[in-house]
C-alpha positions as CSV (number, residue, x, y, z in Angstrom):
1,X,100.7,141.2,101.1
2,X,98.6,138.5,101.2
3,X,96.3,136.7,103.7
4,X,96.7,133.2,105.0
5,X,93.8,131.0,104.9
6,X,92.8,127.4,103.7
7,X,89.9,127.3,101.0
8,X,90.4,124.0,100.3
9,X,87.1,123.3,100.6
10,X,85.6,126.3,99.0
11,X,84.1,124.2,95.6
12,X,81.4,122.8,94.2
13,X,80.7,119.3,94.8
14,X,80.9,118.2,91.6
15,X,84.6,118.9,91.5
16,X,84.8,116.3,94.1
17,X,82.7,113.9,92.4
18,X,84.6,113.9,89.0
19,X,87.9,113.9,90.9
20,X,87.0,110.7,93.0
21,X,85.8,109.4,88.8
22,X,89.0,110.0,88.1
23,X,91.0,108.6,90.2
24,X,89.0,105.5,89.9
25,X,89.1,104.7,86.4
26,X,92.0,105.9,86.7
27,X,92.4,109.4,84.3
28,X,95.6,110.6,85.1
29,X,96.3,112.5,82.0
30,X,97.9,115.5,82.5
31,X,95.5,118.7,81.0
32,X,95.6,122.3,80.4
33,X,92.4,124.2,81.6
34,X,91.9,128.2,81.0
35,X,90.0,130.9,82.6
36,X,89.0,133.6,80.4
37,X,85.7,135.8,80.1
38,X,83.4,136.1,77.2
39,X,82.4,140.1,77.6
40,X,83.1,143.2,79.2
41,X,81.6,143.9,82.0
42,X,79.7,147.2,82.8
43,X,79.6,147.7,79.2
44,X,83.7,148.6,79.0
45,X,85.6,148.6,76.4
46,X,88.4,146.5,78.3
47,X,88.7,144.6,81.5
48,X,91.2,145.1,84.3
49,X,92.6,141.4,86.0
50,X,92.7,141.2,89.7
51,X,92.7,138.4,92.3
52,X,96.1,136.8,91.7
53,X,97.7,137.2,94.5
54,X,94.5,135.6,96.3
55,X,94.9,132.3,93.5
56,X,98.6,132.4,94.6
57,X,98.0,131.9,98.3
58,X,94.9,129.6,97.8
59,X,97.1,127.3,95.6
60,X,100.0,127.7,98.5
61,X,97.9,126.3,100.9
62,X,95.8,123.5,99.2
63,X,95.4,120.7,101.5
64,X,92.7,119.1,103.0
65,X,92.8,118.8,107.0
66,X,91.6,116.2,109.0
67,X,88.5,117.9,109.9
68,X,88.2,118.4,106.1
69,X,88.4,114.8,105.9
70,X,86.4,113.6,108.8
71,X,83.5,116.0,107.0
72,X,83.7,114.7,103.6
73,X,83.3,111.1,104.7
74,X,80.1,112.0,106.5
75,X,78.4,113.5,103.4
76,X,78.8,109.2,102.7
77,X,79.2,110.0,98.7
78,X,83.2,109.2,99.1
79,X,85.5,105.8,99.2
80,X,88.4,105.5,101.9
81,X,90.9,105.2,99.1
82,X,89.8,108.4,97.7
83,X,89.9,110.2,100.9
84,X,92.8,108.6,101.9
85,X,94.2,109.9,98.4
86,X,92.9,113.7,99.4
87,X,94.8,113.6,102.7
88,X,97.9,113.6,101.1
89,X,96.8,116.1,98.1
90,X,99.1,118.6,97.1
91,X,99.1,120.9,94.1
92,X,102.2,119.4,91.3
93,X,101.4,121.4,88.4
94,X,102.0,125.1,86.1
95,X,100.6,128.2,86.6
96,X,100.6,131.0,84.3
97,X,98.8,134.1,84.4
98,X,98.4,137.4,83.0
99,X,99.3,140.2,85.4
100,X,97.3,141.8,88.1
101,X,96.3,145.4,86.8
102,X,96.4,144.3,83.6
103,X,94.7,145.9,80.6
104,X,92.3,142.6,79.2
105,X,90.2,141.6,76.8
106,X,87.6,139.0,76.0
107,X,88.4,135.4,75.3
108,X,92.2,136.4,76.6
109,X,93.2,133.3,79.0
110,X,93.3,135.2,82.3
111,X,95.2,132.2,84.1
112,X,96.2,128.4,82.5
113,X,96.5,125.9,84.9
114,X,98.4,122.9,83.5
115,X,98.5,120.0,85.6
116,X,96.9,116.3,86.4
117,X,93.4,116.4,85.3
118,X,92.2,116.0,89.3
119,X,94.3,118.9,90.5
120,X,93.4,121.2,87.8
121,X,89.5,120.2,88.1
122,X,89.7,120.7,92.2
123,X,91.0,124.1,91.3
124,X,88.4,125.6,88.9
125,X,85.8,127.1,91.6
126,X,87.9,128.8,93.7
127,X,89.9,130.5,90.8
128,X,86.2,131.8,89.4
129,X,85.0,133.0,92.3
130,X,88.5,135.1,93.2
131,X,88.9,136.6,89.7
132,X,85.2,137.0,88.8
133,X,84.9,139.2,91.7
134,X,88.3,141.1,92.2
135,X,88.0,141.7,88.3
136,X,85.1,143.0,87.9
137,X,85.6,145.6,90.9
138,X,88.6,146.7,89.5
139,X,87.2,147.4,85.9
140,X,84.5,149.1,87.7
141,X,86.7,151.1,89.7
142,X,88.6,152.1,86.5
143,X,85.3,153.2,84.8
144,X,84.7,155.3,88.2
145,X,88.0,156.9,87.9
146,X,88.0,157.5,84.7
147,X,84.3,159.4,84.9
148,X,86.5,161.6,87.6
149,X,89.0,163.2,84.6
150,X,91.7,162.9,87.8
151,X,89.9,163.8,90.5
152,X,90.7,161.3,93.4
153,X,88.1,158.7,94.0
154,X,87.8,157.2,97.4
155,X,86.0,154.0,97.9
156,X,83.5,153.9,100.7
157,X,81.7,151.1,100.2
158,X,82.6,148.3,103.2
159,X,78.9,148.6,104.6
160,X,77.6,147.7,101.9
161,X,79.7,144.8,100.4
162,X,77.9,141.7,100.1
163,X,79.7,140.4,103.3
164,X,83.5,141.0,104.7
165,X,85.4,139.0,102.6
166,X,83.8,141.4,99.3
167,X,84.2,144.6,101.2
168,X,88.2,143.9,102.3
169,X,88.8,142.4,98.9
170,X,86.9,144.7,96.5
171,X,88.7,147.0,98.4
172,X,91.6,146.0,97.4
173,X,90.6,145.4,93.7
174,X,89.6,149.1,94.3
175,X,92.6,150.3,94.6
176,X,94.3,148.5,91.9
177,X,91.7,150.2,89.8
178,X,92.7,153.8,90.7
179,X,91.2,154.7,93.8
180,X,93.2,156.9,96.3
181,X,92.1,155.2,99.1
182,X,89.3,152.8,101.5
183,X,87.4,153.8,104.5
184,X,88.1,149.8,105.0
185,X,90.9,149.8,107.9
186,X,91.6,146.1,107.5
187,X,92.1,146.3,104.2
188,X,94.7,149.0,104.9
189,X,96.5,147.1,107.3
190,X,96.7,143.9,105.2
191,X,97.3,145.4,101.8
192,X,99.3,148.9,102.8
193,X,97.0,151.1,101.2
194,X,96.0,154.1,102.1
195,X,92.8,154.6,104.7
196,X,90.8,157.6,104.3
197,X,87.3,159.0,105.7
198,X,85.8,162.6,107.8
199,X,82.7,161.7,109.9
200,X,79.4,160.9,110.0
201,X,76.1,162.9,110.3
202,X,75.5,160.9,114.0
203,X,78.9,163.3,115.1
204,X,77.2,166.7,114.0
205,X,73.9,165.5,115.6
206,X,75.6,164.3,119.3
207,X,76.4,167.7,119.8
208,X,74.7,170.7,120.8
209,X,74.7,172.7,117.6
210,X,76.9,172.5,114.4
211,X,79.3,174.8,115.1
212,X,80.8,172.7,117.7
213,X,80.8,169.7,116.4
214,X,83.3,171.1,113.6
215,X,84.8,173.1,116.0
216,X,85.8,169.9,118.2
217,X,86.8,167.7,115.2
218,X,89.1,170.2,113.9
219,X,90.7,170.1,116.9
220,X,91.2,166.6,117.2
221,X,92.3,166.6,113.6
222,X,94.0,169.7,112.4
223,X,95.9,168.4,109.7
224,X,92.6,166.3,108.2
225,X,89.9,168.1,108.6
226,X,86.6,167.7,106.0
227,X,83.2,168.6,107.9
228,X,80.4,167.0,106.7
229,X,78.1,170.1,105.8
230,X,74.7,168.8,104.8
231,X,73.3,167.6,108.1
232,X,70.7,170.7,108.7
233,X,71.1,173.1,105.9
234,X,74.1,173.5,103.2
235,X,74.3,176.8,102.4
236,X,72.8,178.5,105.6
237,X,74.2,176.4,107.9
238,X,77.0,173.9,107.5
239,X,79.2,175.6,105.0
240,X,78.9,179.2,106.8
241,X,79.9,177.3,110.2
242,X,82.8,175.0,108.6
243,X,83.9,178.8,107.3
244,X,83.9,180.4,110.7
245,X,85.8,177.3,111.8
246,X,88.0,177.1,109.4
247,X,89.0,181.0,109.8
248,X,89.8,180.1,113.5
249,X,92.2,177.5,112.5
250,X,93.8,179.9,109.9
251,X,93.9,182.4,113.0
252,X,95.5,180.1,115.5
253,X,98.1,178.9,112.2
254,X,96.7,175.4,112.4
255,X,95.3,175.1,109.0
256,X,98.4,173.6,107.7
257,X,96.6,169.9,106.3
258,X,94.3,169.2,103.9
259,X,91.1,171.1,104.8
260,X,87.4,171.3,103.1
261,X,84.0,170.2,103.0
262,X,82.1,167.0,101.9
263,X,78.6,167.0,100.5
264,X,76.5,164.0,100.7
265,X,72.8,165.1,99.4
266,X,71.1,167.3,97.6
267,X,72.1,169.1,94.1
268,X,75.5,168.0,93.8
269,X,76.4,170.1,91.0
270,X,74.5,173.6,92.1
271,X,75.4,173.4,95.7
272,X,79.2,172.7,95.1
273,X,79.3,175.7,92.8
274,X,77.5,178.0,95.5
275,X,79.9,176.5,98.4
276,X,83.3,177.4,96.1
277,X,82.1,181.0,95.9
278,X,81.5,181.3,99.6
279,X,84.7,179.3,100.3
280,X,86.7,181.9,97.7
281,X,85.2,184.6,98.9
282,X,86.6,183.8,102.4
283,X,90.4,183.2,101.2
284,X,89.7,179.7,101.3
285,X,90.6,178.7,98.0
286,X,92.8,175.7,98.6
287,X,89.6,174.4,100.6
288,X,88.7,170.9,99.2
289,X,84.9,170.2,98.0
290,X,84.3,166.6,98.5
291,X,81.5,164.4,97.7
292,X,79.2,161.2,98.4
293,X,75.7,159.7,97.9
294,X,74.8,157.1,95.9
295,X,77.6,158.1,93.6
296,X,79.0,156.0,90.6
297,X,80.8,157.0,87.0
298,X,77.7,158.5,85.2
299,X,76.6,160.5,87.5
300,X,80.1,161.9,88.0
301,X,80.5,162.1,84.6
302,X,77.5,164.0,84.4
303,X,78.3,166.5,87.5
304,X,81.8,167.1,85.9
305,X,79.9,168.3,82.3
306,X,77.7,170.2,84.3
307,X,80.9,172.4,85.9
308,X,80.7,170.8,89.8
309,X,83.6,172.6,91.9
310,X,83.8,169.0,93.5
311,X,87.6,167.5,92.7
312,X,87.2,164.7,95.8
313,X,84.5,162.0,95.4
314,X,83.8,159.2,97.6
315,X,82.0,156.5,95.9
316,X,80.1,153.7,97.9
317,X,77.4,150.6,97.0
318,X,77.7,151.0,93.4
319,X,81.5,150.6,93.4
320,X,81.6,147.7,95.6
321,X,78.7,145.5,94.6
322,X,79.1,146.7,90.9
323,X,75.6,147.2,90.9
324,X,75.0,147.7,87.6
325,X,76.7,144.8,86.7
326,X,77.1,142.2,89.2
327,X,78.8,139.0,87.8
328,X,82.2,139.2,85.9
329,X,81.2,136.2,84.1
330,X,84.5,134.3,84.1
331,X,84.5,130.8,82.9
332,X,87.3,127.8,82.9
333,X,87.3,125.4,79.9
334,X,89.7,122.6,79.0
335,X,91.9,122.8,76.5
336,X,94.2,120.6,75.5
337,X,95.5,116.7,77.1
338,X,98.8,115.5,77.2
339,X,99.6,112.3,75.0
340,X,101.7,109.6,75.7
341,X,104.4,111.0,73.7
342,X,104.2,114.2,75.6
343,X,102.4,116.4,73.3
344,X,99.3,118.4,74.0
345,X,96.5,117.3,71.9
346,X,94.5,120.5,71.3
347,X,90.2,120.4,72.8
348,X,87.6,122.1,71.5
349,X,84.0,123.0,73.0
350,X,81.6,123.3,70.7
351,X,78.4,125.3,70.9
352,X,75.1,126.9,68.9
353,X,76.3,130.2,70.3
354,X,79.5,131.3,68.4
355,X,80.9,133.2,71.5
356,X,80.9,130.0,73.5
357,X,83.3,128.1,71.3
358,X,86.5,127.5,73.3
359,X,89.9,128.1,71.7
360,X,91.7,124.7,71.8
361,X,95.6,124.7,72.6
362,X,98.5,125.4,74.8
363,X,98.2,129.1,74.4
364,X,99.4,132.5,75.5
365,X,98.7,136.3,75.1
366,X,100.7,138.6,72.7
367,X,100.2,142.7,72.8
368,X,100.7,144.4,70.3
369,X,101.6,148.6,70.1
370,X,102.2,151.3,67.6
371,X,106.1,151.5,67.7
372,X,105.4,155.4,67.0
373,X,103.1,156.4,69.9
374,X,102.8,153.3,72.1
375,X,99.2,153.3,72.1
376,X,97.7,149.3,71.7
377,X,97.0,148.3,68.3
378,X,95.4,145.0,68.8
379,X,95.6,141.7,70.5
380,X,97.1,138.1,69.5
381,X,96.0,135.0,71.1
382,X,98.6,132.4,69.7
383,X,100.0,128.9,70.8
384,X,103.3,129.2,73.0
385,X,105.3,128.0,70.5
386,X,104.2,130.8,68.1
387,X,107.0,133.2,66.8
388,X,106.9,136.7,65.4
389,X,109.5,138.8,64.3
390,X,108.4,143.1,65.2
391,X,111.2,143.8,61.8
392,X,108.7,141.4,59.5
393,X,105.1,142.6,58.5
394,X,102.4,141.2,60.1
395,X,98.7,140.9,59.3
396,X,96.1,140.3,62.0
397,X,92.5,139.0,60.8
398,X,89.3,138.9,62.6
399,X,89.1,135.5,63.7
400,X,84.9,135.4,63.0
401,X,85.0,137.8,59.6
402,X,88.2,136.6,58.4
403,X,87.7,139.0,55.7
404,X,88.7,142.0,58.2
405,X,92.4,142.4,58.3
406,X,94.8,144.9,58.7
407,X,98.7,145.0,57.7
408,X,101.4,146.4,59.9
409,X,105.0,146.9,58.3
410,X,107.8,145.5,59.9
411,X,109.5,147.8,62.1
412,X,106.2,150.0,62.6
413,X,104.8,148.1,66.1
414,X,106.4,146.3,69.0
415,X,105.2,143.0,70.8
416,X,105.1,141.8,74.3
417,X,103.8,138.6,75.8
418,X,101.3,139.1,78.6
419,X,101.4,135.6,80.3
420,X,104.0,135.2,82.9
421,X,104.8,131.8,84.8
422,X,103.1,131.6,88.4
423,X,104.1,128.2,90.1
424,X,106.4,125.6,88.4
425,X,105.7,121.7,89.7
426,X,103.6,123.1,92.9
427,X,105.9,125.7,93.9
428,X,105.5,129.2,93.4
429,X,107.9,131.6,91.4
430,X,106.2,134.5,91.4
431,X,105.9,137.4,94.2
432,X,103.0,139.8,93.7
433,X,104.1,143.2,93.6
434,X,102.3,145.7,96.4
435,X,98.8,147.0,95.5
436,X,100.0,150.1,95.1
437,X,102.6,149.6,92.8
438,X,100.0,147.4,90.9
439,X,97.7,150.2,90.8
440,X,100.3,152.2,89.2
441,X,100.8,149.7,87.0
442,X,96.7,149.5,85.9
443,X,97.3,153.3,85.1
444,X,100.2,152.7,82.5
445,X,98.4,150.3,81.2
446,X,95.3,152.5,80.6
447,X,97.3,154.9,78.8
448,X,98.0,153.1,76.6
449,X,94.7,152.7,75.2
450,X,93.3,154.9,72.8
451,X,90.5,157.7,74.3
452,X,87.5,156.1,72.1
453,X,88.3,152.6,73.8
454,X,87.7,154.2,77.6
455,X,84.0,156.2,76.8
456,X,81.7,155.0,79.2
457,X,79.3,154.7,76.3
458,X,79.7,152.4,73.3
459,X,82.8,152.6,73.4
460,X,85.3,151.3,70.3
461,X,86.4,147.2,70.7
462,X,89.8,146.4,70.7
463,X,90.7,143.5,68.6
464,X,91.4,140.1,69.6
465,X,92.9,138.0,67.1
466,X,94.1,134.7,66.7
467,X,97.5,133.4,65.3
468,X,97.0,131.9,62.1
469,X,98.4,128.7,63.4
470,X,95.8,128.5,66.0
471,X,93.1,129.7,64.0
472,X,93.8,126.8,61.4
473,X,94.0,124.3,64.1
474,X,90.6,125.8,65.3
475,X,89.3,125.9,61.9
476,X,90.1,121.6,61.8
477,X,88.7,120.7,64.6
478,X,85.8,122.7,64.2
479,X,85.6,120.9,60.7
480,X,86.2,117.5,62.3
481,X,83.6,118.2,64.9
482,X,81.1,118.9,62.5
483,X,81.9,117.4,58.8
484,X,78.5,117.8,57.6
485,X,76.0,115.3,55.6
């Protein structure tokens, strides 16, 4: 499920400007631009692609109103004709995209827009800015969950999101990544995910004493009831009293739900070890240990070596800001025009740092897996009119130390093409699946990735190759670029 609203406007100016250039020289050529990222954020050893279905429903409603209108003529930078030209805009052209929840890599076109050069330049900020930050949420989810070894991660972070449109989306993201669930109730109701959370220390302290404040939320909600146990004292006071509440419910055969405790300071590890044995010791051993504060994957990571009884953890600013790690670092580069005779003339962007030359061409994304154990072998970037044949061998080079390549026999991997088509001539042909059948998606797709490729810490870099076609093509324009003296 998506929501409705018009970002027509949300761009930089200079999209604006070099559309009005265009349509005044006049540049009509049709072009093919990509978005892709350059390096893994967080320090992963993959990515995870999110924000789709947001580029779907910003490209559904593209149009600029009359206010929209009325306010781009007073910034006084803008002919009638081109304005008059924006008033009847509509997007015409292709879409394709690799799926949300997606398993990604550097360099990997994310989404190619292929369409008049205006359209696809008016387009550029709004895709960045949706999958730079859905993206990059999700990959850091996936890093959080992993850290977790299958404990359930809830994110808790809506507070503090850098504003509501990053908490409700990077929610979302979130969960594509492999949360459980949001405290973020609007992002519930517009996404159908679940909404979870217990209470806060203000509950325990409106009360008279502890004891009742558990004692009234468990009556209010039998079947979901975690008590917050750090407000005074842990171990003397709030686990003892969550006990002796928790017997009453046993006593009056309402402790039928899911029942335990959350932590949210001190000694994570020590005092969620001391607060199993008390909860054992009083028959309580389906009791859930939850925890929260200032968590994120390596201090999990850490508190899981260490032997913490915790198996529910609810993870806050550093999930949703990323805050390690703030910018996804997405970019959108042309890549090949349209001649007159209908065929795409590869581009190329040149650049003193290697990792910022552009792949030139009319391209998609080809995965390739071990036939045996269906783990993922390697990567091919390779024009769309590329062919490969899983019963022929196949060798794969690095496409920067040529030098490093490795053979597969025919028959011994499979192939599949990750790029599927979004909107054909301006209309969409593509329905997102729910967020929760995307996140099961994201967690197929992890599996199929070796253990050495998801360590938190240098972990091992899946290749990325390029066709040979494409890499020769490089290869010439690079040569043409620069001949030399």
């Amino acid at each position: 499920m998506s929501t409705t609203q018009n970002l027509t406007l949300l761009t930089d100016l200079y999209e604006l400007t070099m559309m009005q250039g265009y349509f005044k020289n006049p540049v009509q050529e049709t072009v093919i631009f990509d978005a892709f990222y350059r390096t893994n954020p967080c320090g992963n050893g993959f990515a995870i692609t999110a924000g789709l279905d947001q580029v779907i429903d910003y490209i559904k409603n593209l149009r600029f109103s009359g206010e929209d209108i009325v306010y781009l003529r007073s910034v006084g930078i803008f002919d009638e004709d081109f304005l008059e030209y924006l008033s009847n805009f509509h997007f015409s052209g292709d879409i394709y995209a690799i799926p949300e929840g997606t398993v990604v890599f550097p360099r990997e076109p994310l989404v190619k827009v292929i369409a008049p050069i205006m359209e696809a330049q008016l387009v550029e900020t709004a895709i960045l800015t949706i999958l730079n930050h859905q993206s990059l949420i999700a990959t850091k989810a996936a890093r959080v969950v992993n850290a977790a070894r299958g404990d359930g991660i809830m994110e808790f972070g809506l507070r503090r999101a850098q504003g509501p449109d990053a908490g409700v989306y990077g929610a979302r993201a979130a969960m594509i990544g492999g949360c459980i669930g949001t405290s973020n109730v609007l992002t519930g109701k517009l996404f159908d995910v679940p909404v979870l959370g217990t209470h806060a220390h203000s509950w325990i302290m409106s009360f008279p004493d502890e004891y009742t404040a558990f004692k009234t939320y468990s009556e209010l909600y039998p079947n979901a009831c975690t008590l917050l146990v750090d407000t005074y004292d842990t171990l003397k006071s709030g686990v003892p009293n969550a006990i002796r509440v928790f017997k009453e419910m046993r006593k009056a055969k309402r402790l039928n739900g899911r029942y335990g405790i959350r932590l949210d300071s001190g000694d994570l590890a020590y005092l969620s070890k001391e607060a199993r044995k008390m909860l054992d010791a009083a028959g309580f051993h389906d009791a859930v240990i939850s925890a929260s504060s200032d968590l994120d994957e390596y201090l999990i990571d850490s508190l899981k070596t260490q032997g913490a009884k915790i198996t529910s953890w609810g993870v806050g600013t550093n999930l949703i800001t990323s805050k390690d790690c703030p910018a996804f670092g997405g970019v959108y580069k042309l890549a090949a025009v349209k001649s007159g005779d209908g065929e795409f003339i590869p581009k190329i962007k040149l650049s003193e740092n290697t990792e910022k030359i552009t792949n030139p061409g009319n391209k998609t994304v080809y995965r390739i897996y071990e036939k045996a154990n269906g783990k993922l072998k390697a990567d091919i970037i390779s024009l769309v009119d590329d062919h490969f044949d899983e019963s022929e061998d196949l060798v794969i080079f690095d496409p920067l130390e040529t030098w490093k390549k490795t053979h597969l026999k025919g028959g011994t991997y499979t192939m599949k093409e990750l790029m599927i088509q979004v909107f054909d001539k301006g209309n969409c042909v593509y329905e997102s699946p729910s967020v929760m059948d995307i996140r099961e998606y994201c967690i197929n797709e992890q599996n199929t990735l070796w253990d050495e490729t998801r360590r938190l810490v240098n972990p091992h870099e899946v290749y990325v190759d390029l066709s040979e076609r494409l890499y020769k093509i490089k290869t010439q324009l690079l040569n043409q670029m620069n001949p030399g003296d």
